[in-house]
C-alpha positions in Angstrom: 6.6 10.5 0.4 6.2 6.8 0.7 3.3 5.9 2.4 3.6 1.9 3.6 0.9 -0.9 4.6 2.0 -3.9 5.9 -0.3 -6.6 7.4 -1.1 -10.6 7.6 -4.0 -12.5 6.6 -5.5 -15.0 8.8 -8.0 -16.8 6.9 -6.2 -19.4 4.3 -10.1 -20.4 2.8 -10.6 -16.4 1.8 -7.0 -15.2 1.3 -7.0 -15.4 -2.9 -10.4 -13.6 -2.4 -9.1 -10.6 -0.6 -5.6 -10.8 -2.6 -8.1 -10.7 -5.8 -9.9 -7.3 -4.1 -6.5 -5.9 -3.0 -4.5 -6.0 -6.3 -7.5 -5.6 -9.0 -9.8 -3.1 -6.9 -8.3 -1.5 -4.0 -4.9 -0.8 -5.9 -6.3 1.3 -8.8 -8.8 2.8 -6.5 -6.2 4.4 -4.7 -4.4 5.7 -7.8 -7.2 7.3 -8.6 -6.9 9.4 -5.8 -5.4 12.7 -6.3 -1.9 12.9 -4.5 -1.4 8.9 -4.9 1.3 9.1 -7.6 2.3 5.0 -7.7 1.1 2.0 -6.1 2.5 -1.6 -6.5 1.5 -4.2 -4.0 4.2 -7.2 -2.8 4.5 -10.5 -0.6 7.0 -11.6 1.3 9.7 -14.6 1.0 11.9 -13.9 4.1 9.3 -14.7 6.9 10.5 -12.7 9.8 8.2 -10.0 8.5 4.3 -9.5 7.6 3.4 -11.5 4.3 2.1 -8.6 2.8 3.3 -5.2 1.8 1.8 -2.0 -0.2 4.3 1.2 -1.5 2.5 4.2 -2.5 3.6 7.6 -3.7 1.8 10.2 -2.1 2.0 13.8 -2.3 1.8 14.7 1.8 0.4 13.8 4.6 -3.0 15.5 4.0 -3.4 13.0 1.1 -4.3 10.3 3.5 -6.8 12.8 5.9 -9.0 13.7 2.6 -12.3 12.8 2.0 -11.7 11.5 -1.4 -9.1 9.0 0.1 -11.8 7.8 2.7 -14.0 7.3 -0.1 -12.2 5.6 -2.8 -9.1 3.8 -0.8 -9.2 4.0 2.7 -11.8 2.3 5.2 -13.0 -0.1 3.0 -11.6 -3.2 4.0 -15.1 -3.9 6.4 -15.7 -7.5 4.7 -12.1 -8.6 5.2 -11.0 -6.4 8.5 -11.7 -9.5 11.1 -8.9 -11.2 8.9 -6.1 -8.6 8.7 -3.9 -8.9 11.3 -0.1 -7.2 12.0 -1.6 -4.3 10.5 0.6 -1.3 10.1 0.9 1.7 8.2 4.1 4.5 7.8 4.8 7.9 5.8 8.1 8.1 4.8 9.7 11.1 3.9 13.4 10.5 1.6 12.0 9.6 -1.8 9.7 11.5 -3.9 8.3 8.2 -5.8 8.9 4.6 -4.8 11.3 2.3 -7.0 9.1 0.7 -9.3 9.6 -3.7 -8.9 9.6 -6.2 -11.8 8.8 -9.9 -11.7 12.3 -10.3 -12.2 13.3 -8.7 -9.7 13.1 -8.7 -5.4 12.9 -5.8 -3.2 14.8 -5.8 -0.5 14.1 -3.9 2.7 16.7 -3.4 5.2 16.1 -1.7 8.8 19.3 -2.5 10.3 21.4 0.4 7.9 22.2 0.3 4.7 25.7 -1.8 5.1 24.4 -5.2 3.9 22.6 -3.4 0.7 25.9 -1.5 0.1 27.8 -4.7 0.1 25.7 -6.4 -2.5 26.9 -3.7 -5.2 23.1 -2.1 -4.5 22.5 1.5 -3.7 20.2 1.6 -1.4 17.0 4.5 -0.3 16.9 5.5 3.1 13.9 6.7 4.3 12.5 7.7 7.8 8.8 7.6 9.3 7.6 10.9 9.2 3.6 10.0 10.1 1.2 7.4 11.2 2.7 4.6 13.2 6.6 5.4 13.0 7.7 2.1 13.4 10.5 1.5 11.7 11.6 4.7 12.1 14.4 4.1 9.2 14.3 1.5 6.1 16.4 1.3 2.8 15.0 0.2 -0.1 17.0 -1.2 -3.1 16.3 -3.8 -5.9 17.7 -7.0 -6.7 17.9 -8.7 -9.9 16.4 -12.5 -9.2 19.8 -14.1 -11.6 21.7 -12.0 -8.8 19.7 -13.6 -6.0 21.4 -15.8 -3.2 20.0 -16.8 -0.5 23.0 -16.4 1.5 23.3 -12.8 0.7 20.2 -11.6 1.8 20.2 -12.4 5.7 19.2 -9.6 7.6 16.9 -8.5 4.6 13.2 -8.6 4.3 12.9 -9.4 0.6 9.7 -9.3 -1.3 8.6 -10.0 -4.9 6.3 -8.2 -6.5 2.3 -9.1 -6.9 1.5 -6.4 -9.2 3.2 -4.0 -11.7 3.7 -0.3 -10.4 0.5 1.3 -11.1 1.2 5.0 -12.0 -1.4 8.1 -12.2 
């Protein structure tokens, strides 16, 4: 399962701070977790979409209702929750591990079908909400080399490049 955070940050003056926290602390505090199989954090270019986005590969549902999830990953944004805004957070079932993104490379997220991924030579991931806030209720996934990369192409698409390498277990 894929299990998605997606949010804005609100306060420019402490926004490499909390970026710092996300990507060095909170990311391999979650893959510590047992159940968390990946994590890879990205931000957005298209700007129809919150700036910030988080894939992790978890094992169910129950992964994210432990106590060892609430301890080491979850609940602990207290010093930075007043500037987290658009916060929102999915479990999708339809892939057993999220694609893992390079720095030469752009996600690209599609919740309109999988049509415009299809016609940019891409096979696409479909995935549907399963848990938490169910909204989208469907999203494809694909990757995109950046040489491959026009802007013109990728209307429609919420495209993101990466902020950190996968993290694995």
């Amino acid at each position: 399962m894929i299990y998605t955070v997606e949010c804005n940050y609100a306060d420019h003056a402490s926004e490499a701070e909390w970026n710092a926290f996300y990507s060095l602390e909170k990311l391999p505090a979650l893959i510590s977790v047992s159940g968390f199989s990946s994590s890879q954090r990205f931000k957005a270019l298209s700007g129809d979409c919150p700036a910030y986005l988080a894939l992790h590969s978890v094992d169910t549902l129950a992964v994210l209702q432990s106590d060892e999830y609430r301890q080491k990953g979850g609940g602990n944004f207290a010093r930075w929750q007043s500037h987290i805004t658009d916060w929102k957070r999915n479990l999708y079932a339809g892939l057993d591990r999220a694609v893992g993104v390079g720095a030469d490379e752009f996600l690209l997220v599609s919740e309109q079908g999988p049509q415009v991924l299809i016609g940019l030579g891409l096979t696409p991931v479909a995935l549907h909400a399963v848990a938490l806030d169910k909204n989208p209720t469907h999203r494809w996934l694909a990757k995109l080399g950046c040489t491959q990369a026009r802007a013109s192409d990728l209307q429609g698409l919420k495209v993101y490049s990466a902020m950190t390498m996968q993290l694995l277990s």
